[in-house]
LOMIKE-695194 format. One line per field, with one value per residue (C-alpha): residue number from 0; residue in three letters; x, y, z. Coordinates in steps of 0.25 Angstrom, whole numbers, always signed. Layout:
N
bado	NUM_...
seke	ALA_...
east	X_...
north	Y_...
up	Z_...
//
This chain:
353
bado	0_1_2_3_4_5_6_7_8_9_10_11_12_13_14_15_16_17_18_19_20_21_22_23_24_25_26_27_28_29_30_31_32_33_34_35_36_37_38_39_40_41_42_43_44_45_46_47_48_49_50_51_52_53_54_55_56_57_58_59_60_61_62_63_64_65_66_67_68_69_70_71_72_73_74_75_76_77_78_79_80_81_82_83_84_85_86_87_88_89_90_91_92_93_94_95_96_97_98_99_100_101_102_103_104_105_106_107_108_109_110_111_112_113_114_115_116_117_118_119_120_121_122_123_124_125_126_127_128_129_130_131_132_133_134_135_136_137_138_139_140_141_142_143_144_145_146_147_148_149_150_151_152_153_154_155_156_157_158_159_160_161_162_163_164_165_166_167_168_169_170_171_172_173_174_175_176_177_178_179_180_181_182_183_184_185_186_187_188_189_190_191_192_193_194_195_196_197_198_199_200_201_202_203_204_205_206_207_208_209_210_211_212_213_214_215_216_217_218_219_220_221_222_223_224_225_226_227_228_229_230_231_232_233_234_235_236_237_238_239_240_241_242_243_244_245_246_247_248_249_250_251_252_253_254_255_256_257_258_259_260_261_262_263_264_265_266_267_268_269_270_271_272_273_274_275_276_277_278_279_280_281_282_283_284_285_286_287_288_289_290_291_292_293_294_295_296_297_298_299_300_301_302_303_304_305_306_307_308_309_310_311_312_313_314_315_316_317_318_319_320_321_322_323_324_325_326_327_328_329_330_331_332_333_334_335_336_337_338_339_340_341_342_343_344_345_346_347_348_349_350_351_352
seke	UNK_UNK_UNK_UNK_UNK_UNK_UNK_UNK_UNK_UNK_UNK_UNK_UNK_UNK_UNK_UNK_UNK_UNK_UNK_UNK_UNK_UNK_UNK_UNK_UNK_UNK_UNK_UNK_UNK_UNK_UNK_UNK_UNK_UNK_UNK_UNK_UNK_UNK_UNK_UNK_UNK_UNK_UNK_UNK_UNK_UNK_UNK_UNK_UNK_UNK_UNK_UNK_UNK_UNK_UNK_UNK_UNK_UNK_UNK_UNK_UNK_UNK_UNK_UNK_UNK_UNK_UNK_UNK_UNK_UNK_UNK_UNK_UNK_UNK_UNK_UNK_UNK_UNK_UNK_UNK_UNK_UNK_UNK_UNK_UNK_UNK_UNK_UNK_UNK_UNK_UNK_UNK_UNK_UNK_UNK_UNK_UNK_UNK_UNK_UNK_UNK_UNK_UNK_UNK_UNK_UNK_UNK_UNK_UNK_UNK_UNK_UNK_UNK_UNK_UNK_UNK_UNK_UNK_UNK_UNK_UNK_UNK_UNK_UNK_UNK_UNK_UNK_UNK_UNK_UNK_UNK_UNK_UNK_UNK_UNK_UNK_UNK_UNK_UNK_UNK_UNK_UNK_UNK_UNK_UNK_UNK_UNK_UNK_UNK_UNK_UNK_UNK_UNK_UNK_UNK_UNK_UNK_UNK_UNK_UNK_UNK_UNK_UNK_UNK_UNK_UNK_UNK_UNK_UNK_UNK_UNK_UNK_UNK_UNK_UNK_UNK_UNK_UNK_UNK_UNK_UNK_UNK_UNK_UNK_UNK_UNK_UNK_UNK_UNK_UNK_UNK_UNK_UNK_UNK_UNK_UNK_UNK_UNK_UNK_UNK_UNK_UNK_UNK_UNK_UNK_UNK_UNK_UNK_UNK_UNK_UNK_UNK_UNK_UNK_UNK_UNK_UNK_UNK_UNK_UNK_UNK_UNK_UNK_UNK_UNK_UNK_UNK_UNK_UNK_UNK_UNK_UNK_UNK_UNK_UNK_UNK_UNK_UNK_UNK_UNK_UNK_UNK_UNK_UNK_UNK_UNK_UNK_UNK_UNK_UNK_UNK_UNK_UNK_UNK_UNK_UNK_UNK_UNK_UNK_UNK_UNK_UNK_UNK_UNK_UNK_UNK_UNK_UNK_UNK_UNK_UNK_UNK_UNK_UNK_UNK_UNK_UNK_UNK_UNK_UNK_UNK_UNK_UNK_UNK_UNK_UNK_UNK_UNK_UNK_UNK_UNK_UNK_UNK_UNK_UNK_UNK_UNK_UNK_UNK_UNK_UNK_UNK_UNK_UNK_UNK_UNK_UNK_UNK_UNK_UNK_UNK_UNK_UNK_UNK_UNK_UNK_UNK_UNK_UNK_UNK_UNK_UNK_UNK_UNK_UNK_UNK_UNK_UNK_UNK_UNK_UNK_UNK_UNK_UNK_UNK_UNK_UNK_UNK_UNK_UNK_UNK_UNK_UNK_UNK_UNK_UNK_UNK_UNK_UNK_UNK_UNK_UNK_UNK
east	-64_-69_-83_-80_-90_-89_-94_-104_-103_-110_-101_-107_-96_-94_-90_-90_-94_-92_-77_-70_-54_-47_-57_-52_-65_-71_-83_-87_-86_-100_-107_-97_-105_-102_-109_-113_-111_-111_-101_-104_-91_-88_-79_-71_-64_-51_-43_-42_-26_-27_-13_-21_-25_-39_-42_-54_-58_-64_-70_-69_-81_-95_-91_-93_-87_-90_-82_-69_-77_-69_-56_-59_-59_-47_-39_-45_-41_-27_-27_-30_-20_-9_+3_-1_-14_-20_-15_-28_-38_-50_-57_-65_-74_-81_-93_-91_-101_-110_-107_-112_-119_-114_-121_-134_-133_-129_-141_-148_-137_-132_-143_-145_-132_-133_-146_-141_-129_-139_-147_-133_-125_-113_-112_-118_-112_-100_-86_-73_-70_-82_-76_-63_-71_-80_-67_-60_-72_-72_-59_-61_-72_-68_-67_-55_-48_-33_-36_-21_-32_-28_-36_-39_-47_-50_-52_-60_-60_-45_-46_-54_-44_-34_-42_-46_-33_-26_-39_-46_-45_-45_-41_-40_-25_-30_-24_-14_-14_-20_-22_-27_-34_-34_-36_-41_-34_-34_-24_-28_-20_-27_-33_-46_-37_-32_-38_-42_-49_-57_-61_-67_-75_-80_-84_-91_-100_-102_-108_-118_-121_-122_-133_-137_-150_-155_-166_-159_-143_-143_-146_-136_-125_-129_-127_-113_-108_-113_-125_-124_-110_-105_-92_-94_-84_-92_-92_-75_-78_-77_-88_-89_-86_-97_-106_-104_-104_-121_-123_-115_-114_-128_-139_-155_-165_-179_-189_-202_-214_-217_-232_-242_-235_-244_-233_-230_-219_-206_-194_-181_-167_-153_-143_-128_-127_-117_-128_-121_-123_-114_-103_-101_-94_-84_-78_-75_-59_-59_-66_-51_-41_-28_-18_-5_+1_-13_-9_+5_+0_-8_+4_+14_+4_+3_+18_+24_+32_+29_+26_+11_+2_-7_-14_-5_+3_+20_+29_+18_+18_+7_+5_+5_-3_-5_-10_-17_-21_-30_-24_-32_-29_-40_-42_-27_-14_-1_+6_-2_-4_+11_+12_-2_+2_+17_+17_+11_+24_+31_+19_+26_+23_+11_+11_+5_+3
north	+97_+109_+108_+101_+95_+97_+90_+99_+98_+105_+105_+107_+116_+116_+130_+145_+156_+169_+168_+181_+183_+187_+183_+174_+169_+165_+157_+171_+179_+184_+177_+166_+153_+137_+134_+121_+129_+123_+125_+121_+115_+110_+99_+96_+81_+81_+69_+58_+62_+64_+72_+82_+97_+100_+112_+120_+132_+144_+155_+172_+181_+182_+169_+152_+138_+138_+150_+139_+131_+137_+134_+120_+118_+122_+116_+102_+103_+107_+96_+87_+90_+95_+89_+85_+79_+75_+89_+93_+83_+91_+105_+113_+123_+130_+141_+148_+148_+161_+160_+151_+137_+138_+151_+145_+134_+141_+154_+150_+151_+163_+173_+166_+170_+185_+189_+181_+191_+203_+201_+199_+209_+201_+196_+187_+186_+177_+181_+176_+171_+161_+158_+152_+144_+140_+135_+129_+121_+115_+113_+102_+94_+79_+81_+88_+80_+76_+83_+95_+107_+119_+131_+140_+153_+166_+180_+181_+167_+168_+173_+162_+151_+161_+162_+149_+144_+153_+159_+147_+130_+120_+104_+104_+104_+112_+120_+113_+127_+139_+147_+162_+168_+184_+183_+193_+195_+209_+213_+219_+231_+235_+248_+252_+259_+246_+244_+229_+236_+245_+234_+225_+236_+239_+224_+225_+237_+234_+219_+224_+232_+223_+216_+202_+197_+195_+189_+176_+171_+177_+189_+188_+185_+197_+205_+201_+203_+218_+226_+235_+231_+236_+226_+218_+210_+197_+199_+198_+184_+173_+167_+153_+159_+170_+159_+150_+164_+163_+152_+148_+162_+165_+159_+159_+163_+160_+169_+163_+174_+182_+185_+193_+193_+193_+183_+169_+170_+167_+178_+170_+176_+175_+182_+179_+167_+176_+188_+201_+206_+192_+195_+209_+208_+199_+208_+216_+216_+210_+198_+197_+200_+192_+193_+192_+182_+174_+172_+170_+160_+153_+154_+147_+136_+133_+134_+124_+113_+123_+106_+107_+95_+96_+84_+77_+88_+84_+85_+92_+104_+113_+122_+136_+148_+153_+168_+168_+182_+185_+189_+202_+213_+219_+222_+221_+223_+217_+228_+230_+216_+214_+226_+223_+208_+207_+202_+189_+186_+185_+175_+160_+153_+162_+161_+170_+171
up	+45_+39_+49_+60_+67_+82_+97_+105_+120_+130_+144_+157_+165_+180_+182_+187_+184_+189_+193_+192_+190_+201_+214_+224_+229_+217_+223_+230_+218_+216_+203_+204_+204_+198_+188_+177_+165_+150_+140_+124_+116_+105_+103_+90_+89_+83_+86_+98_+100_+115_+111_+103_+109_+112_+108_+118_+110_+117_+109_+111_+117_+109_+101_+104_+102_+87_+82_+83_+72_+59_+70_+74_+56_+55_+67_+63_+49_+53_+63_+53_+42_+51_+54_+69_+68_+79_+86_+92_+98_+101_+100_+109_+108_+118_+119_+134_+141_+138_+122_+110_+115_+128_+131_+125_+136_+146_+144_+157_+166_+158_+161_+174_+180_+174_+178_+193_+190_+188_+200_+210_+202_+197_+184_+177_+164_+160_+159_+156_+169_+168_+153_+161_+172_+160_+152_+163_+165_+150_+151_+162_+154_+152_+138_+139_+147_+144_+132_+128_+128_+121_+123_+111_+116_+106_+110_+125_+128_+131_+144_+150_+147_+154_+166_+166_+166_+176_+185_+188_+193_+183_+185_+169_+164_+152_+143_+135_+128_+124_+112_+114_+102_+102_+116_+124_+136_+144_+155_+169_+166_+154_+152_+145_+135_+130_+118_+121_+133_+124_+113_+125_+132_+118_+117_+130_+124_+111_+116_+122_+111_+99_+93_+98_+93_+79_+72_+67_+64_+51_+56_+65_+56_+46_+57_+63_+48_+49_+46_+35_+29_+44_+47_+60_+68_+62_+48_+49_+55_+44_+40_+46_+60_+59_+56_+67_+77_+70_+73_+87_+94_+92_+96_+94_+105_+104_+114_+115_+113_+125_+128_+127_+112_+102_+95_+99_+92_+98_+96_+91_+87_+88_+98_+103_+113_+121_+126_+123_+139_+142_+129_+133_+147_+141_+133_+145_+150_+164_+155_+148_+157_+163_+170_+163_+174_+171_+158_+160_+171_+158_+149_+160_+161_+148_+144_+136_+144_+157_+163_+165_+163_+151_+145_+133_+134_+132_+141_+150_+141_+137_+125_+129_+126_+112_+108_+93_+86_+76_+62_+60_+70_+74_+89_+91_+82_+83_+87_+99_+102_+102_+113_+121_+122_+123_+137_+129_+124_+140_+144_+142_+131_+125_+111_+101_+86
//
């Protein structure tokens, strides 16, 4: 169990994108459009208890499917040796669809619809809206059918599985829960004060400011872990995740020799698959932010014993919503947390550790 060996399987996903929060007409909403889309995933076999969860694993902004890996080790060991074994079925994980493989498969339509985007001036670029349609259109594949599907979102992914579940149609009767890890969630009172507020406009800045091209992976790598002895947010990560971010979040690109060169040579290096002009916009607030009654909404739905349907589920239950934070305080303490976030503990059955 220490290296789990997962399924690959690309998705073909009947979608939209476009879709923005609050229009009553989506379909007349300039930019809107239906599209195929294709969504990479990872699957990882556990067991065949049909009464086992199925965990689908979303990742945060600027990451992809594989970051769960060191995760997925874990959970399967306890799985095996603990005293419910059998407890989950399957694992999910997914890239969206402008990160990791997914953004390698879906380049073409990508640039298309920004420089479409360009030319029309709306834009192009994906956000966290098309995130939800995108999920809520995994979410109805066959595979998952009839399956307990627990939903385990980190950082800016959590926003998409609120929407999803509240904003927009879906025949699926998924989730059976959802755990939330340090989500991000801004309120439409917010003010530019806030200091959540300041740390995403400075996000959307710096993005567009940071390097993304080098030579070769190695290269790459010596220069997340700092240059100079200068500490970087990359060398804190452990080891094995810094790695796969290498190896998965970036990707080679090959540019065949342009004439009248002297050289025939082609040029090749290594850049993020997520472009910097896409990663920066989803950092912005309006890409995070929900209504309190929409998350009370998802937290009703999802209230134990509350009588709605859910695949396996006992008695008709479902298994709440859980919140999970980080052990080291760095972008928020628990003093201010506790303040910030105390309407949390008035929404039903919202759990946090």
């Amino acid at each position: 169990m220490e290296n789990p060996i997962p399924e690959r399987h690309v998705f073909s996903l009947q979608t939209a994108f476009g879709l923005r929060v609050g229009d009553a007409l989506q379909d007349k909403v300039t930019g809107r459009e239906d599209v195929t889309i294709q969504c990479a995933a990872l699957k990882y076999p556990v067991s065949t208890s049909e009464r086992g969860l199925t965990l689908v694993l979303t990742h945060g902004m600027s990451s992809h499917k594989e970051s769960y890996h060191p995760m997925v080790a874990r959970l399967l060991r306890l799985n095996v040796t603990g005293t419910r074994a059998g407890l989950i079925r399957e694992i999910w994980s997914v890239d969206m669809p402008n990160h990791g493989e997914s953004a390698v498969l879906n380049r073409t339509y990508l640039e298309d619809r920004q420089e479409r985007g360009r030319k029309a001036g709306w834009d192009g670029k994906c956000n966290t809206m098309d995130f939800s349609s995108y999920l809520n259109a995994f979410l109805s594949i066959p595979q998952l059918q009839g399956h307990r599907v627990v939903g385990i979102a980190h950082s800016g992914s959590c926003v998409p599985w609120t929407h999803a579940l509240t904003l927009l149609d879906h025949t699926h009767p998924h989730p059976f829960a959802l755990i939330f890890i340090e989500p991000v969630f801004m309120f439409p009172s917010m003010p530019p004060t806030d200091p959540r507020a300041i740390h995403g406009a400075a996000n959307v800045r710096g993005v567009l400011t940071k390097r993304d091209k080098w030579s070769s992976r190695a290269e790459a790598k010596r220069w997340l872990l700092g240059i100079k002895g200068a500490k970087t947010i990359w060398s804190k990560w452990d080891d094995l995740a810094l790695d796969l971010f290498v190896e998965h979040a970036l990707e080679e690109v090959h540019e065949p020799a342009q004439a009248p060169r002297m050289s025939t040579r082609s040029s090749s290096y290594v850049r993020p698959t997520l472009r910097k002009e896409e990663e920066s916009p989803l950092y912005a607030c309006l890409q995070h932010t929900v209504e309190p009654a929409e998350l009370t909404r998802m937290c009703v739905a999802l209230t134990p014993g509350s009588g709605n349907r859910a695949p396996g589920s006992v008695n008709g239950g479902v298994g709440g919503v859980h919140v999970i934070w980080a052990d080291i305080e760095e972008f928020m303490c628990v003093s201010f947390f506790t303040s910030t976030f105390s309407p949390f503990y008035c929404i039903p059955q919202i759990q946090i550790y």
